[in-house]
C-alpha positions in Angstrom: 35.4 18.4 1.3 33.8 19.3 -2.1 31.0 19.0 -3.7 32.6 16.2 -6.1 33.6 14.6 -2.7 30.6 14.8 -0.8 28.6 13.2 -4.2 31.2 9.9 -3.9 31.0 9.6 -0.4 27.0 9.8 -0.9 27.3 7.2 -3.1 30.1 4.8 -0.5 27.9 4.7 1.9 25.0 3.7 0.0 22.6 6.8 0.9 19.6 6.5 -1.5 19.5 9.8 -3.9 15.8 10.2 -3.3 17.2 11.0 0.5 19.2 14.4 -0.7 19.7 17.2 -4.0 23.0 18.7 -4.3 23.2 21.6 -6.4 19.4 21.5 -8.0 17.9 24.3 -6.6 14.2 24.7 -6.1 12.3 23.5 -3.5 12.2 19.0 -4.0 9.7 17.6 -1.6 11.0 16.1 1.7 14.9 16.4 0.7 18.2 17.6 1.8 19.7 20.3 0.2 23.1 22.1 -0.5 22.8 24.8 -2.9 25.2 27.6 -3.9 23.5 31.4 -3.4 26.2 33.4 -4.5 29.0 33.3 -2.0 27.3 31.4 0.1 26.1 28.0 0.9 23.0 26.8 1.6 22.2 23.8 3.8 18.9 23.0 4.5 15.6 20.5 4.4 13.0 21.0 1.7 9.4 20.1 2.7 6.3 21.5 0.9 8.0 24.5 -0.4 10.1 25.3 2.2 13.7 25.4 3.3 13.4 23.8 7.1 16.3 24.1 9.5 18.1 26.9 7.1 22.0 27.1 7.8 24.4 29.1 5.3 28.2 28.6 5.2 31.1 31.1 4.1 32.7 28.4 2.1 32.4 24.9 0.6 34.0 22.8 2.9 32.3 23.3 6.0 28.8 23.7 4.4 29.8 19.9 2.9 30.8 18.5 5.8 27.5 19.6 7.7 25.4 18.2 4.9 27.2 14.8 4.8 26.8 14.8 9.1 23.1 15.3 8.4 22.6 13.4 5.0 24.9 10.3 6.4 22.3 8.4 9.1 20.2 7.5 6.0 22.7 5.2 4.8 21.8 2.0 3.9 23.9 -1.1 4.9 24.0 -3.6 3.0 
């Protein structure tokens, strides 16, 4: 999956944007993130400054696919 992919899924499944930043950089309070550093990916949760729970991926897909895993349970039915 891509980035472009994981955004539309995001969006399917009705997960609220305030939830997750993809691509933004920086530190948002209380948010998942995937962010590019380099050649690597970065998955992780923001919180006062912080990256919490810190995993980096080789490559695009996988680092999507663990974001959407951990980003998806906020999803809101409707």
């Amino acid at each position: 999956m891509k980035i472009k992919e994981l955004e539309q899924k995001l969006i399917e499944i009705n997960v609220p944007k305030d939830v997750y930043s993809i691509l933004k950089g920086g530190h948002p309070n209380e948010q998942y993130c995937i962010n590019r550093d380099g050649d690597n990916w970065e998955v992780y949760y923001s919180e006062r400054g912080n990256k919490t729970g810190l995993k980096v991926f080789n490559d695009e897909d996988t680092a999507c696919e663990y974001f959407y895993k951990k980003v998806a349970k906020y999803a809101k039915i409707n």
